[in-house]
Backbone as XML, in Angstrom:
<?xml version="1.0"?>
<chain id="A" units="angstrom">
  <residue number="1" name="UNK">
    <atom name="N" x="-15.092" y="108.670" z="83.534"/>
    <atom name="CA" x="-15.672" y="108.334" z="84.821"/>
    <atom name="C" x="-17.173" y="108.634" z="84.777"/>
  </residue>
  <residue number="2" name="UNK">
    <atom name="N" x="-18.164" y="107.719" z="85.239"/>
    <atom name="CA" x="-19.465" y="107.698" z="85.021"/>
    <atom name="C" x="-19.542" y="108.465" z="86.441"/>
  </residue>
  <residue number="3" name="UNK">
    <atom name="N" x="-20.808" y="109.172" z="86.232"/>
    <atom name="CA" x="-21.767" y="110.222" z="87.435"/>
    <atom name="C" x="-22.042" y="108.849" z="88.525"/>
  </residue>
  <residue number="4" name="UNK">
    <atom name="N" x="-22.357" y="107.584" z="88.398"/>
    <atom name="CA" x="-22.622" y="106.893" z="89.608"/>
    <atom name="C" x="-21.622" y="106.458" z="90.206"/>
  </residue>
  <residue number="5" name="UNK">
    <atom name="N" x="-20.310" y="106.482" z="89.815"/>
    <atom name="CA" x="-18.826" y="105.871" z="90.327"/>
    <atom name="C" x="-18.656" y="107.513" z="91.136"/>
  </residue>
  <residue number="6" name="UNK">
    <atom name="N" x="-18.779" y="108.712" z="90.858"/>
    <atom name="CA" x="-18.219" y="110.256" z="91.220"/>
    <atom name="C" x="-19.552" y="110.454" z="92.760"/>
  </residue>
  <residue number="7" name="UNK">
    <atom name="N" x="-20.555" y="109.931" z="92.105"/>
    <atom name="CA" x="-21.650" y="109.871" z="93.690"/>
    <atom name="C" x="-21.093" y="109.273" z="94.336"/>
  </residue>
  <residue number="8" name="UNK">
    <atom name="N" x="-20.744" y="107.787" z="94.149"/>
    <atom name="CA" x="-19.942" y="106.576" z="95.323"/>
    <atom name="C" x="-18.669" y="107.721" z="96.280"/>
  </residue>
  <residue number="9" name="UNK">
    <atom name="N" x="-18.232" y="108.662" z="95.985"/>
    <atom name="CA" x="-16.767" y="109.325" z="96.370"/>
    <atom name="C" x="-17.513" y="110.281" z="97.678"/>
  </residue>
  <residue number="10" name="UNK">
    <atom name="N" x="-16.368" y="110.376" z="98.229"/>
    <atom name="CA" x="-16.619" y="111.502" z="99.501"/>
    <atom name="C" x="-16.235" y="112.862" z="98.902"/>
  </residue>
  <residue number="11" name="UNK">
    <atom name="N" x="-16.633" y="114.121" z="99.056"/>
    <atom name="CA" x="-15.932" y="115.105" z="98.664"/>
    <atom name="C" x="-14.678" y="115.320" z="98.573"/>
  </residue>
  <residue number="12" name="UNK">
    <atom name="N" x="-14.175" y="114.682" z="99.935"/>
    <atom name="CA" x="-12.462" y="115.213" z="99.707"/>
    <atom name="C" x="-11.755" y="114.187" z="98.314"/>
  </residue>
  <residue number="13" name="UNK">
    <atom name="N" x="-12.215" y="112.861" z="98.045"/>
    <atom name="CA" x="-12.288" y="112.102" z="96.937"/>
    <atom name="C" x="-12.641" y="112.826" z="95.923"/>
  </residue>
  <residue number="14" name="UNK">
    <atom name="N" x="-13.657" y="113.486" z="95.254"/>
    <atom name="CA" x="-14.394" y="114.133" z="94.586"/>
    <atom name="C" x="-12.929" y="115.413" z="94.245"/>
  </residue>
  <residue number="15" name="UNK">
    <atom name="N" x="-12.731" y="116.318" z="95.568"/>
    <atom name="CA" x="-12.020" y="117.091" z="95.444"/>
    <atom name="C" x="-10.641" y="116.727" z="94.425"/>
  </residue>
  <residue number="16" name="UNK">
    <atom name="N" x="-9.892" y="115.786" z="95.186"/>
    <atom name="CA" x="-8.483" y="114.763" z="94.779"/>
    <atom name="C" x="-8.606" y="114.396" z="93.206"/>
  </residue>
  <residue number="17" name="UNK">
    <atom name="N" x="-9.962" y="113.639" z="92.996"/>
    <atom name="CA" x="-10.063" y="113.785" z="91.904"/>
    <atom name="C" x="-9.905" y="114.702" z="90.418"/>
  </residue>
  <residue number="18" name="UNK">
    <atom name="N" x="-10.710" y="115.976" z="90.740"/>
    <atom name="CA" x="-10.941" y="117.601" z="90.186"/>
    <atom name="C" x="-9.276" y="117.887" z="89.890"/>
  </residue>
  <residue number="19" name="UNK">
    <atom name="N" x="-8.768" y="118.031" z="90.790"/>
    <atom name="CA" x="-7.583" y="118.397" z="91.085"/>
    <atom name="C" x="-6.406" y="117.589" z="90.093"/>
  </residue>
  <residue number="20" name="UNK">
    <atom name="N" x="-6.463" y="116.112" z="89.918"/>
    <atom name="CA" x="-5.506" y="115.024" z="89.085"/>
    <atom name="C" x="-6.121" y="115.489" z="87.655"/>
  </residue>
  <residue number="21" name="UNK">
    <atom name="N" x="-7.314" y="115.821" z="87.598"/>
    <atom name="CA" x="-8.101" y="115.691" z="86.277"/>
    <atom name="C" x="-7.370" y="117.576" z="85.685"/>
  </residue>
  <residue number="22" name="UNK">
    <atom name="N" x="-7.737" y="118.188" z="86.303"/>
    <atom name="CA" x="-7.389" y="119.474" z="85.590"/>
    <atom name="C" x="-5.937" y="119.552" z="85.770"/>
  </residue>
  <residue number="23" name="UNK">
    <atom name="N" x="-4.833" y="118.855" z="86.443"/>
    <atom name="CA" x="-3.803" y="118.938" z="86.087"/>
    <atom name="C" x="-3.145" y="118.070" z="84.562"/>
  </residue>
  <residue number="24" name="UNK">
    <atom name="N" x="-4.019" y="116.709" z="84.465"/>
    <atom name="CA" x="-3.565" y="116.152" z="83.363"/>
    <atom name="C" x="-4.346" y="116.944" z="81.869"/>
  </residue>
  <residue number="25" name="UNK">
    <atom name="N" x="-5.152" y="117.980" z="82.170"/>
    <atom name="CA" x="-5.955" y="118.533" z="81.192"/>
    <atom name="C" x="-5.021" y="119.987" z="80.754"/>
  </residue>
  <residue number="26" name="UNK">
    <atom name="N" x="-4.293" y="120.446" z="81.631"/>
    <atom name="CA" x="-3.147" y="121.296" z="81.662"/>
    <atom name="C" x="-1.818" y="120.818" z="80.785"/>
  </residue>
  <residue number="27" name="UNK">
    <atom name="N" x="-1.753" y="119.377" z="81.391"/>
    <atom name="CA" x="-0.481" y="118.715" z="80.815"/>
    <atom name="C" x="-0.887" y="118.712" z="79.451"/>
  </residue>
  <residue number="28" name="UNK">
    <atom name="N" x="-2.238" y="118.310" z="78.921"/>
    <atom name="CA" x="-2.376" y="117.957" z="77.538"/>
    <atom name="C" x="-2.960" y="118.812" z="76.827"/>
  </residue>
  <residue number="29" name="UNK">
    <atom name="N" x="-3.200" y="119.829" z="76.963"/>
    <atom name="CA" x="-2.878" y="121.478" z="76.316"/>
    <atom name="C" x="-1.865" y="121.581" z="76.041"/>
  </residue>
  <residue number="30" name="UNK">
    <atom name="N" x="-0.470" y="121.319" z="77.011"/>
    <atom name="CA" x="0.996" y="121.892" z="76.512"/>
    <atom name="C" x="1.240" y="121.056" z="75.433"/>
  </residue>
  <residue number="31" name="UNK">
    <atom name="N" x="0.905" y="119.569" z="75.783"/>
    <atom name="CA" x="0.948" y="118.832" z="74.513"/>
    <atom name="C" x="0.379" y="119.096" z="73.308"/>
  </residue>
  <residue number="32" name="UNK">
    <atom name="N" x="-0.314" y="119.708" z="73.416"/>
    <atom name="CA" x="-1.054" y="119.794" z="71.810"/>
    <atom name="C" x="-0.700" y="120.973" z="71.378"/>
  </residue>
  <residue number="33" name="UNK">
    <atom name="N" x="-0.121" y="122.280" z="72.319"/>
    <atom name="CA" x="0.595" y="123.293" z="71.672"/>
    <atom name="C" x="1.805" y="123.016" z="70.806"/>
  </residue>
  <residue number="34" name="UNK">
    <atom name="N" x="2.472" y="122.194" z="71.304"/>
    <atom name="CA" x="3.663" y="121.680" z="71.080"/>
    <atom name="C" x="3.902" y="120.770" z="70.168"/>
  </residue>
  <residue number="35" name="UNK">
    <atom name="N" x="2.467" y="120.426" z="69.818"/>
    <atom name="CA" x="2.202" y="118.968" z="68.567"/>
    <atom name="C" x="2.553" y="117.845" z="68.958"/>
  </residue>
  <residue number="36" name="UNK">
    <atom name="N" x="2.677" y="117.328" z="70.454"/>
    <atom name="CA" x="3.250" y="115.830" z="70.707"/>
    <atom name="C" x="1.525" y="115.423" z="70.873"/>
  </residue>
  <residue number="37" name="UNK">
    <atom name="N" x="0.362" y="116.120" z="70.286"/>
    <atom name="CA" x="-0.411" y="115.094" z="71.461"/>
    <atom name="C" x="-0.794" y="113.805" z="70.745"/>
  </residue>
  <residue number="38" name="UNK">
    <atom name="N" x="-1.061" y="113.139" z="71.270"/>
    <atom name="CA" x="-1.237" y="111.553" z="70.472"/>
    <atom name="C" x="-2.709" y="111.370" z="70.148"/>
  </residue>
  <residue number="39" name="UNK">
    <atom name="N" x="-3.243" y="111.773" z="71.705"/>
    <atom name="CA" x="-5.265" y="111.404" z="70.973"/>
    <atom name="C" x="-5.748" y="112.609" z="71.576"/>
  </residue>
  <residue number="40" name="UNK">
    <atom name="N" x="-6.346" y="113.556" z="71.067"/>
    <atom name="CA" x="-7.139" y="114.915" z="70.965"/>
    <atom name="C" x="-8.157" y="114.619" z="71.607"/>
  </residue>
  <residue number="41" name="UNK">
    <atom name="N" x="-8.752" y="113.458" z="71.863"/>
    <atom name="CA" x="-10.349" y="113.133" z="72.436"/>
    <atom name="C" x="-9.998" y="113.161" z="73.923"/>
  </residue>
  <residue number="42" name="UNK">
    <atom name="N" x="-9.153" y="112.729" z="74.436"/>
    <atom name="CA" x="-8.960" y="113.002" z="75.753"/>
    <atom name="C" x="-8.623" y="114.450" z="76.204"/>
  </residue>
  <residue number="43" name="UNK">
    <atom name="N" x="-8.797" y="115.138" z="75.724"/>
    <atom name="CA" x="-9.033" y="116.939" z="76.017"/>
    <atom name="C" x="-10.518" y="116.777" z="76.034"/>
  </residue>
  <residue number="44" name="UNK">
    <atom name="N" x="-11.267" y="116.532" z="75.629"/>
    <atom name="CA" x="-12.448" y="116.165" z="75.652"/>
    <atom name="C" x="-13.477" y="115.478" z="77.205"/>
  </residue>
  <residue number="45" name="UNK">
    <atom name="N" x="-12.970" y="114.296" z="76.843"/>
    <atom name="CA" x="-13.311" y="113.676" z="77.997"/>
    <atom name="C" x="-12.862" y="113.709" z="79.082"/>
  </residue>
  <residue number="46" name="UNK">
    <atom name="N" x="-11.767" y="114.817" z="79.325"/>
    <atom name="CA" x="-11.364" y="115.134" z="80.691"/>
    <atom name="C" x="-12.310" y="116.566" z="81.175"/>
  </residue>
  <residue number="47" name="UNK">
    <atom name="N" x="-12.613" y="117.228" z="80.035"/>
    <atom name="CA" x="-13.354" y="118.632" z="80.141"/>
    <atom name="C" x="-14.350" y="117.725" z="80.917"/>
  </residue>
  <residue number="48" name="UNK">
    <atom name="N" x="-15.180" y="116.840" z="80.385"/>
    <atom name="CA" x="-16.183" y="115.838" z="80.411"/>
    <atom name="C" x="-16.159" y="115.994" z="81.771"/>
  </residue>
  <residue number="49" name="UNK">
    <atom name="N" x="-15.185" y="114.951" z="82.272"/>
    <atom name="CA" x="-15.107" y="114.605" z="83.375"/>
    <atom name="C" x="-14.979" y="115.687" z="84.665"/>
  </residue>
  <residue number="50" name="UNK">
    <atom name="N" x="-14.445" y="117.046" z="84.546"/>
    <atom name="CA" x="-14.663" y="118.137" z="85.606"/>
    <atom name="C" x="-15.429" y="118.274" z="85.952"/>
  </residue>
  <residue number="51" name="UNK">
    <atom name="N" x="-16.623" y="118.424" z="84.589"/>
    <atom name="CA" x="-17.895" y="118.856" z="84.623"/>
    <atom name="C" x="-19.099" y="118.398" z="85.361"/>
  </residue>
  <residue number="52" name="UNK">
    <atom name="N" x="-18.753" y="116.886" z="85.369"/>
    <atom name="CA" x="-19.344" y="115.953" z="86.133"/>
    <atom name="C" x="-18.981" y="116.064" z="87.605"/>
  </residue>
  <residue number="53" name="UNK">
    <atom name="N" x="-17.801" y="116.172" z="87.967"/>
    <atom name="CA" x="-17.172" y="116.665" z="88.895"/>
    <atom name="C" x="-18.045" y="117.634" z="89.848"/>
  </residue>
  <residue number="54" name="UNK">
    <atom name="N" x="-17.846" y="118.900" z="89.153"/>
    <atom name="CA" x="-18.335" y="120.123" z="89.620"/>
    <atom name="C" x="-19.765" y="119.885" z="90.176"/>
  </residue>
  <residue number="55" name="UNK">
    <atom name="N" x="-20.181" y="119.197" z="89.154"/>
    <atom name="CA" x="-22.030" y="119.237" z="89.243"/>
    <atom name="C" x="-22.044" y="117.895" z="90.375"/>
  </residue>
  <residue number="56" name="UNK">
    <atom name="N" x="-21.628" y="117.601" z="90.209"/>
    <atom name="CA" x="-21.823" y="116.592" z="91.822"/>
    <atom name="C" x="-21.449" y="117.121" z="93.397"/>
  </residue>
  <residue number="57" name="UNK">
    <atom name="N" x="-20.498" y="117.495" z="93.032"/>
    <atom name="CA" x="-20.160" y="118.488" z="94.416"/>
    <atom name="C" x="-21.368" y="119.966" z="94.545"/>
  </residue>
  <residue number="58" name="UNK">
    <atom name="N" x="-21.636" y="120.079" z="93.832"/>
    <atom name="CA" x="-22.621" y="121.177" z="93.563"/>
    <atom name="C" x="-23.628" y="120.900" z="94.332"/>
  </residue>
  <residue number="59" name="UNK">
    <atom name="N" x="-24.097" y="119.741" z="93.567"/>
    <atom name="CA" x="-25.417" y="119.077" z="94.171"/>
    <atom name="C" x="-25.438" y="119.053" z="95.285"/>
  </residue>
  <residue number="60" name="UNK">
    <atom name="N" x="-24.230" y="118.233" z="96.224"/>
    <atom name="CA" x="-24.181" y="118.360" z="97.366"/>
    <atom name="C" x="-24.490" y="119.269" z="98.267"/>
  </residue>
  <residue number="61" name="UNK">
    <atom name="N" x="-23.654" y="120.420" z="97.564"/>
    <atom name="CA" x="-23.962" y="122.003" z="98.124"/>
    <atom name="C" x="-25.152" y="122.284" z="98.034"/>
  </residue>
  <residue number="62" name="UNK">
    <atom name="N" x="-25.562" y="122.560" z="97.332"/>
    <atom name="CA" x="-27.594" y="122.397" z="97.288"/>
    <atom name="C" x="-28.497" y="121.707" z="98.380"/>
  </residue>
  <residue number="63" name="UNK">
    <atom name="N" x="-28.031" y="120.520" z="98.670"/>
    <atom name="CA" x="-28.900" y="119.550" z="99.358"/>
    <atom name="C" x="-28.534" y="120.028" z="101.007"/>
  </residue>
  <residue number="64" name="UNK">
    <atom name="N" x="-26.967" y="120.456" z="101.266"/>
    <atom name="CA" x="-26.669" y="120.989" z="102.549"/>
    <atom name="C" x="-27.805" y="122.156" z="103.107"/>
  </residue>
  <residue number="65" name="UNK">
    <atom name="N" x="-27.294" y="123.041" z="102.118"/>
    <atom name="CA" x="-28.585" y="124.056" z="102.350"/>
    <atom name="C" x="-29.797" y="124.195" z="102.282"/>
  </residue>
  <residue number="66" name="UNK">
    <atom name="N" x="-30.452" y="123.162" z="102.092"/>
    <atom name="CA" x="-32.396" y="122.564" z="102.301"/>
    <atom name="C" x="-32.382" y="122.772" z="104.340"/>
  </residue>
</chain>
């Protein structure tokens, strides 16, 4: 998910999002403990994607408090 599609979102969107993303990032840890995982890069690009997450809602928080 690109940073200008995660701006387009409302927080509680933003939130919903965070939330689907670190649960399937949970799911695919157990997978890779377990050796079923199929592609390793998506542990990756879901970290990716929180991160982007976080720092957008962040921002927000920042700009409230000006």
């Amino acid at each position: 998910m690109k940073v200008k599609e995660i701006r387009e979102l409302s927080n509680e969107e933003i939130n919903q999002k965070l939330k689907e993303c670190k649960e399937e990032l949970f799911n695919l840890r157990f997978e890779q403990a377990t050796g079923s995982l199929e592609k390793p890069s998506r542990i990756t690009d879901l970290r990716h994607t929180v991160a982007r997450l976080k720092t957008v809602l962040r921002e927000r928080e920042m700009k409230e408090g000006d």
